[in-house]
C-alpha positions, 0 to 999 in steps of 0.5 A, spaced: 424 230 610 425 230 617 421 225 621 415 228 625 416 224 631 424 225 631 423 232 630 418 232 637 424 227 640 430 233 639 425 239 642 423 234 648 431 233 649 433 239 649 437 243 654 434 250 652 427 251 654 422 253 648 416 255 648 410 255 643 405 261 644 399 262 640 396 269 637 392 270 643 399 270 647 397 263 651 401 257 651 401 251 646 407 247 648 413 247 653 418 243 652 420 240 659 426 244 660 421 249 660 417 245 665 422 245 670 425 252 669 418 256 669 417 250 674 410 248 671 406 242 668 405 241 661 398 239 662 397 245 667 401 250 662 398 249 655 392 254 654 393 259 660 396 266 658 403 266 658 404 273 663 400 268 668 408 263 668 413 268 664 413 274 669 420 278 668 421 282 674 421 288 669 414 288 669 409 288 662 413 291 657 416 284 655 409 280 653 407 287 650 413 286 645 412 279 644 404 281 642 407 285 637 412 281 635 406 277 633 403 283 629 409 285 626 415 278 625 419 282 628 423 278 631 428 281 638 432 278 643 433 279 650 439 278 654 441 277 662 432 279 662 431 277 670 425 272 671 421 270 677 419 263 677 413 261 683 412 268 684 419 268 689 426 265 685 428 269 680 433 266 675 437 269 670 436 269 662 437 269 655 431 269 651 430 270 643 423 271 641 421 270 633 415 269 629 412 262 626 409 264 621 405 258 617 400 259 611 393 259 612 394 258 620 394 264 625 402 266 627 405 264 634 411 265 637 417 260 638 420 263 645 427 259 646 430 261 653 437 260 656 438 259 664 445 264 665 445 265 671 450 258 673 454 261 668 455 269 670 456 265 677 461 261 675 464 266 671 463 271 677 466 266 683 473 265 678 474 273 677 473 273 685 478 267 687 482 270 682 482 277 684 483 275 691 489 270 689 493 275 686 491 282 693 492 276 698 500 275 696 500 282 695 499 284 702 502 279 704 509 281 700 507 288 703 506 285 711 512 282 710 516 289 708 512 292 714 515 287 719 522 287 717 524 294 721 518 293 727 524 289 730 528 295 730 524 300 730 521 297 737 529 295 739 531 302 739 526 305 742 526 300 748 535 303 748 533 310 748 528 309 754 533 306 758 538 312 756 533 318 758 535 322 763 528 325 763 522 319 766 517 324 763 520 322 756 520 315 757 512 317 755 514 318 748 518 312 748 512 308 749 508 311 744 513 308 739 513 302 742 505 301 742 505 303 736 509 299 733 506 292 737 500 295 733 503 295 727 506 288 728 499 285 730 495 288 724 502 285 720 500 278 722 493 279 721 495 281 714 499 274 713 493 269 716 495 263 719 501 260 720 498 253 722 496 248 718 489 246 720 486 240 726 481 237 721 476 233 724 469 231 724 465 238 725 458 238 727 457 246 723 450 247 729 456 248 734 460 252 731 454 257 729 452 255 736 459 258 738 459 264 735 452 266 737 453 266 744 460 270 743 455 275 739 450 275 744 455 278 749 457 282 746 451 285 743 448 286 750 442 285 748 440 290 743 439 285 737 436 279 737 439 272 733 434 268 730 436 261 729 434 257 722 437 250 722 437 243 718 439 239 724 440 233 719 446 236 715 452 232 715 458 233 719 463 235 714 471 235 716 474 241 718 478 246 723 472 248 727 476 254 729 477 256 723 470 256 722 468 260 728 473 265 726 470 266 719 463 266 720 465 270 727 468 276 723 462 275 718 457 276 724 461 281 728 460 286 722 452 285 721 452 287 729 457 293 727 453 295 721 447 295 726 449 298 732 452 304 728 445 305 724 441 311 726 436 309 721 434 303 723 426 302 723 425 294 725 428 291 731 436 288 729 436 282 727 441 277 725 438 270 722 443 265 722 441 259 716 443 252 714 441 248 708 444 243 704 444 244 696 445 238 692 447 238 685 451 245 687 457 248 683 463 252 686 467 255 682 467 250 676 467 245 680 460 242 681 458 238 688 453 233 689 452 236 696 453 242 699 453 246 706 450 253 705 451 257 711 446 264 710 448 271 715 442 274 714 442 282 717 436 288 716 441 293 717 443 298 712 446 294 707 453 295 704 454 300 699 453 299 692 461 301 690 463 297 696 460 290 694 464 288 689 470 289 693 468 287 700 473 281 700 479 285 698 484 286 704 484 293 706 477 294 704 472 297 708 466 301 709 467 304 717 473 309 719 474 303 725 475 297 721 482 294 718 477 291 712 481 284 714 475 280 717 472 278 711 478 276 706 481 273 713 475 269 713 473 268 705 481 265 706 479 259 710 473 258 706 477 257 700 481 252 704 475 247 703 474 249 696 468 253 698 466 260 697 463 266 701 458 270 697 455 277 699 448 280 697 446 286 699 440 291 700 437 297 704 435 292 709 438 285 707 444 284 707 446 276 706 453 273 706 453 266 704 457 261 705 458 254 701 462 247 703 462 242 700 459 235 703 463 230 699 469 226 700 475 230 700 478 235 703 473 239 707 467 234 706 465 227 710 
């Protein structure tokens, strides 16, 4: 027979949160992998009903059938259930709920909770990296073939406008011309930079303080940028253009989606935020410390069948735009073995990006 106190000593070292409920719903025991993912003391918890720390974002439906379970010992399990600790973070979890029955003693719930949202992250950013790896040498393979003949075709058309006898003709020459040089620019675009990186130190409040001004010119007054910084962030080593570039295309798009929105109700508004993360992964790589940069708009939002593309070259939601911007920019975060990640609602759109802040490429 198992020790008593061996026993307490596996449930308090667990990584899975497991909580203990009696037949009147409140709480008789957490473990305290359940104090820190519900974000509560054992001593403040035990004997308070469990809706008051257990509160999924899908409203009573879930404590209603955990009461019947109590009832029927019916045990049940939920997956990707969505739970709000604090009445504001929301985390993601799997959780079984099953029925202690003991003889002469009123029966309670043995509630076991696994946090997945790290690992639906995770498992998110690989599919991304991956996605982008494979269209980013797609595109370039395609921008190549798309250069090789623009030479010629340019060449030509220079020839034939010199051999015309007719000046007015020269006006479709030049047509060819011109578009070719489009063409040529959006080619290279499509390849990225040819240079390799001037790594220095770089103090990421210059860069934003960059950006903001060139957007405040071309903004022209019509949408007000908030300003939101941890000023004792630590430099981190990187290109600062490249950094500009990236967060100037993530910007310059929140200030088209707000210009073209005839349905905008509050004043446009961009906040641009740093924090620091610590003990943050990236991919499959955990960090100690972490640089988040946050673009936050209240436009339209991006629409839902666009947001899980929005990286890939080509992909757009504006009849104006080259769908470049962001997978030049997720390019250069990628670079500093970061990554940029996009939530987005009618009247919220968050692009996130993550630097790392260690020893190493891209960190101090």
């Amino acid at each position: 027979m198992l020790n008593p106190s061996f026993c307490k000593r596996v449930l308090e070292n667990l990584s899975t949160a497991v909580i203990v409920v009696d037949n009147t719903m409140c709480l008789a025991y957490l473990n305290p992998s359940a104090e820190m993912l519900l974000a509560v003391s054992r001593s403040r918890a035990v004997g308070q009903p469990l809706a008051q720390f257990f509160i999924d974002c899908e409203g009573d439906a879930p404590i209603q059938k955990m009461a019947q379970t109590l009832q029927t010992a019916h045990p049940f399990t939920k997956r990707e259930a969505h739970l709000r600790v604090n009445g504001i973070q929301e985390v993601i979890v799997d959780y079984a709920v099953t029925a202690l029955l003991t003889p002469n003693h009123p029966p309670e719930l043995l509630i076991e909770i696994q946090q997945i949202d790290r690992l639906l992250r995770i498992s998110r950013e690989e599919a991304i990296v991956s996605n982008h790896q494979v269209t980013k040498q797609l595109v370039r393979g395609v921008a190549h073939e798309i250069k090789n003949p623009l030479g010629g075709i340019r060449g030509a058309a220079q020839l034939l406008a010199r051999a015309l006898p007719d000046n007015n003709l020269k006006e479709y020459t030049q047509i060819i011309i011109e578009e070719a040089d489009r063409l040529r620019n959006l080619a290279d675009r499509m390849l990225g930079a040819r240079k390799l990186p001037d790594l220095q130190a770089v103090n990421i409040h210059e860069c934003l303080e960059r950006v903001r001004s060139l957007i405040l010119v071309e903004a022209e007054g019509r949408v007000n940028i908030v300003r939101d910084y941890d000023l004792s962030l630590p430099e981190l080593t990187a290109d600062p253009d490249q950094l500009i570039q990236a967060i100037l295309n993530i910007t310059s798009n929140a200030l088209q989606a707000l210009s073209e929105n005839k349905n905008q109700r509050e004043a446009p508004c961009i906040t641009l935020k740093t924090r620091a993360q610590r003990q943050f992964t990236i991919g499959v790589v955990r960090h100690r410390l972490v640089l988040r940069i946050d673009i936050i708009d209240n436009g339209p939002g991006i629409p839902a069948h666009l947001i899980d593309t929005i990286f890939y070259p080509m992909v757009t939601g504006r009849a104006s735009g080259t769908g470049l911007g962001l997978a030049i920019s997720q390019d250069i975060i990628n670079v500093y073995h970061g990554m940029i990640e996009c939530e987005s609602q009618v009247g919220q759109t968050t692009f996130s990006i993550f630097l790392p802040l260690e020893n190493g490429y891209g960190g101090k």
